[in-house]
N, C-alpha and C positions, 0 to 999 in steps of 0.2 A: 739892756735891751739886746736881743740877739738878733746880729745878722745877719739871713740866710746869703752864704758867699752866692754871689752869679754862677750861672750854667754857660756854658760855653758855649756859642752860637753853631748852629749843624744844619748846610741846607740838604734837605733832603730829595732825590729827583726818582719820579716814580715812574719805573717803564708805564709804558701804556702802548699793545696789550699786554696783560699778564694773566696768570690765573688760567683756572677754567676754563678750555676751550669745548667747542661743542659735543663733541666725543665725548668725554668726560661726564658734562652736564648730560646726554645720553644717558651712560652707564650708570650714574649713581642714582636717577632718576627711575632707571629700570631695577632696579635691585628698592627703591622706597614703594613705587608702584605694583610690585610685583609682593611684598609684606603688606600691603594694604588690600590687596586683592585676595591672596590666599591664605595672608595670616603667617606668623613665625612655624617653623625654622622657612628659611629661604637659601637654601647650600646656593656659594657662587666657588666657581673654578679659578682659582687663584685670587689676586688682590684685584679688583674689580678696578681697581685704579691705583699707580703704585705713591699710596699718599696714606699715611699709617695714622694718621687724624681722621680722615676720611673712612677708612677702612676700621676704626676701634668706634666711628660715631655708628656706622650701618653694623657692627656688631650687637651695641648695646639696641640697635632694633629688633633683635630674633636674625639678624644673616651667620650663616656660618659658612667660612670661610675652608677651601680644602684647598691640597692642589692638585690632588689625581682626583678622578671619578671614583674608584675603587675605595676612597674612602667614605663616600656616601653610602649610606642603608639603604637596602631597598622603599623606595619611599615614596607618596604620591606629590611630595612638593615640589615645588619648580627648583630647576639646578640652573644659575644665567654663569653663559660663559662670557668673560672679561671683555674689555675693550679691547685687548691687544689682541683677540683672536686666535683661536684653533687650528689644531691639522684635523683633519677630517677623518682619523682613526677616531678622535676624541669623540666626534658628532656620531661616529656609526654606533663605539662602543653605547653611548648614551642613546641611541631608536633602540639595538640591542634589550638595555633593560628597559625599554619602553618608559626611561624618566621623560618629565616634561621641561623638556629640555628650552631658555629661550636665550636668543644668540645677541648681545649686549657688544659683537664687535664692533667697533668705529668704523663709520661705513668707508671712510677714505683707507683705512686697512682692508675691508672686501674689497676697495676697490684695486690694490696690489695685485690681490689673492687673484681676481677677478684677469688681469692681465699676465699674470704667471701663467693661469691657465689657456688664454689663447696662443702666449707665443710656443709654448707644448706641443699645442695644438696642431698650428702651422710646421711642428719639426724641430725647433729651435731650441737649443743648450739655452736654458736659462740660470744666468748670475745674479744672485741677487748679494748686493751689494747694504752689511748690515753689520751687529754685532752679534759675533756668537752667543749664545744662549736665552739673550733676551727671550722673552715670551711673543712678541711681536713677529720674531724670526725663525721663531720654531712652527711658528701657526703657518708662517708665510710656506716654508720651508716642507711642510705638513701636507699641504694643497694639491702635490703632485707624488709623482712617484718615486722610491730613494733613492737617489743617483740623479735626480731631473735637475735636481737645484743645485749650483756650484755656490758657496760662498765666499765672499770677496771682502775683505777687511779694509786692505790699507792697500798703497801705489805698490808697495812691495810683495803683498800679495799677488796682483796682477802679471807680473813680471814673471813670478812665479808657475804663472798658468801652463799645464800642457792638454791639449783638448784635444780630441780627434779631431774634429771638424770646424775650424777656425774659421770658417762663409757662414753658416749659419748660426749665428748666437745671438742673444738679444740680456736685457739688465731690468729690473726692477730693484727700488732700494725701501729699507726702513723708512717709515714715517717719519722720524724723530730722529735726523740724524744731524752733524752740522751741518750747514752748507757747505763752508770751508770744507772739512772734511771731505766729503761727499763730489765736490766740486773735483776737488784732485784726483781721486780715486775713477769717475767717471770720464775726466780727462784722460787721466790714463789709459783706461777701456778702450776708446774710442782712439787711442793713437794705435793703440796692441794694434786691436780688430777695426779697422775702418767700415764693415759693413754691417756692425752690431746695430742693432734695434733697442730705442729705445722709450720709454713712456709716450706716449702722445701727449700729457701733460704731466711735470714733475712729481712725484709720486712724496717727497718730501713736502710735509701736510700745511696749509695756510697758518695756523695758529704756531708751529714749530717755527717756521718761516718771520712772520710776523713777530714774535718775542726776542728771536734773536738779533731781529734790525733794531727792535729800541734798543736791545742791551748795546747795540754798534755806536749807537745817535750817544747814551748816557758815559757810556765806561769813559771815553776820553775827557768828560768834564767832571769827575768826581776823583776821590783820593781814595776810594775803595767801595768794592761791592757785596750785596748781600743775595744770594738765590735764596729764595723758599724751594725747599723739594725735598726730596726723597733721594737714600743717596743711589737706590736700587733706580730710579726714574731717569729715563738717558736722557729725555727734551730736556731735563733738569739739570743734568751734570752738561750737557752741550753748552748750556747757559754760561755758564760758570768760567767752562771752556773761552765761550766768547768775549765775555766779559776781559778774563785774565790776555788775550791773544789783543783784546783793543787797549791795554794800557792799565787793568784796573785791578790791583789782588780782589780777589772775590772767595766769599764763603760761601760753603752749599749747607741750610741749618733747614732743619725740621721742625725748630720752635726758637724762643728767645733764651730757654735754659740752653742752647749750644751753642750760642753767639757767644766766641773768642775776642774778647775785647781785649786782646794785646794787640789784634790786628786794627783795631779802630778806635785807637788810641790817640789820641791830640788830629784827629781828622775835621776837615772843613767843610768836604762835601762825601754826602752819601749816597749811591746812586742803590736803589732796590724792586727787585722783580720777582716774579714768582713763576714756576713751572706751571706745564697746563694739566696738572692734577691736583695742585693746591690752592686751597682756598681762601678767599680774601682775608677771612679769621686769622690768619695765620699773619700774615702781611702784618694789620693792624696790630699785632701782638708784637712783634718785632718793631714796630714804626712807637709804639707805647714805650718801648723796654729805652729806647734811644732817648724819648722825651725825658725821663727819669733823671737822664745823664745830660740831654743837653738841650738849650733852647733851640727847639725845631723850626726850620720854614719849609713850608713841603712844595716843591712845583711836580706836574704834571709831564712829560714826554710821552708826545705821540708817534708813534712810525705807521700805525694804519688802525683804521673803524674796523671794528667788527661784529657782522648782523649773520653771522651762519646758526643755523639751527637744525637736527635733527630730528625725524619721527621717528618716537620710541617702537622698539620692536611691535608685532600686529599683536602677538598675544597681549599687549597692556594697552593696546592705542584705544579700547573701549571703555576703559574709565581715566584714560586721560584727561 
């Protein structure tokens, strides 16, 4: 008779929230609604969300994916620009060739864009405090005119500053940045410049916010972590960030075929979350790949509810 050796006990602790936040669910919503409406091809301006499962499932529906406008044909179909948002050269070139252009930004990103452009406005050097290149910062970055926007990386950056006019300046930051991070570098601002202006309400997004306190609650009770993400997705690698800064090595995997199982080898507890571009499919694959290996108990961790939702752009809100 054979028999099957025991599995090794693995509890497993599942942030909660994780996953998909509203933006997101937004974006991929407007890119399925907007193929249902007009029919394949559906051009979107970059990765519509940086989640490469996500973005190969709305391929196989007719979207095509570019990342300049210039690679689009002249064409009657709709072109939806990403959640992370445009600079506003993108939007003119696009009335330019009169495409039908609809704007799929995360409205807590207009809502940066939206205070960039008042402190302008009023006079004020605006810093926006982010990562270079990201698509989120280039849009933000994009909003005003070049030279309006100073970026600001790290405490060292700051320090670094030379401005004409050190009374008037104000700060907006990336959605998806750490807190930690973010927290230092803003401190810093504010000890440089004492008279800087700042958001009226955090401009670092609730669901960025929200994944990073479970990961705070879980990392110190587990022997290692797992992010689901994208390694291009920054709430994703922040994750990771936080996870590893509260006590917990962590991997950032895009599926179960890249889970390094040297790192969670002879491990007791697992603690696992997901970026706000990936989806639960994903999770579950990776929480499966584990069972295979060990006998699972899964608990739950809460850091906060969440009921946020947005309305899809107006051009789709009539067969919403």
């Amino acid at each position: 008779m054979n028999i099957q050796p025991t599995k090794p006990p693995l509890k497993i602790l599942l942030c909660s929230p994780r996953g998909f936040c509203a933006g997101v669910v937004r974006a991929i919503d407007a890119v399925e609604r907007a193929l249902a409406k007009y029919g394949a091809p559906v051009f979107v301006r970059h990765e519509i969300v940086h989640n490469r499962y996500v973005v190969e499932a709305l391929k196989a529906k007719g979207a095509v994916f570019v990342e300049e406008l210039e690679e689009i044909p002249d064409t009657e179909a709709p072109v939806i620009f990403s959640a992370h948002g445009v600079a506003k050269s993108v939007s003119a070139a696009a009335a330019e060739r009169t495409l039908l252009a609809i704007d799929a930004t995360c409205p807590l990103v207009t809502k940066v864009h939206r205070e960039a452009e008042i402190h302008h406005k009023r006079g004020r050097r605006v810093l926006l405090v982010g990562h270079a290149g990201h698509p989120e910062v280039v849009g933000t970055m994009g909003q005003l005119p070049e030279g309006a926007v100073v970026l600001v990386e790290s405490v060292e950056d700051v320090a670094k500053l030379q401005l004409e006019d050190e009374s008037n300046l104000s700060y907006v930051t990336q959605t998806t940045l750490s807190l930690d991070d973010s927290r230092e570098v803003i401190e810093a601002l504010t000890a440089r410049f004492p008279s800087i202006v700042g958001p009226h309400k955090e401009d670092i997004c609730y669901a960025t916010t929200n994944r990073q306190a479970a990961v705070r609650l879980v990392a110190p009770k587990v022997d290692a972590m797992i992010v689901v993400g994208s390694p291009n997705s920054s709430n994703s690698q922040r994750l990771r960030e936080v996870a590893e800064r509260s006590g917990a090595p962590a991997q950032l995997v895009q599926g179960r075929s890249e889970i390094d199982w040297e790192i969670f080898h002879k491990i007791g507890a697992l603690g696992i979350t997901a970026g706000a571009s990936a989806p639960e499919v994903l999770v579950e694959e990776i929480m499966d790949a584990f069972a295979e290996r060990y006998e699972i108990s899964v608990e739950t961790v809460s850091a906060a509810d969440e009921n946020v939702s947005f309305p899809l752009p107006r051009e789709l809100r009539a067969i919403a």
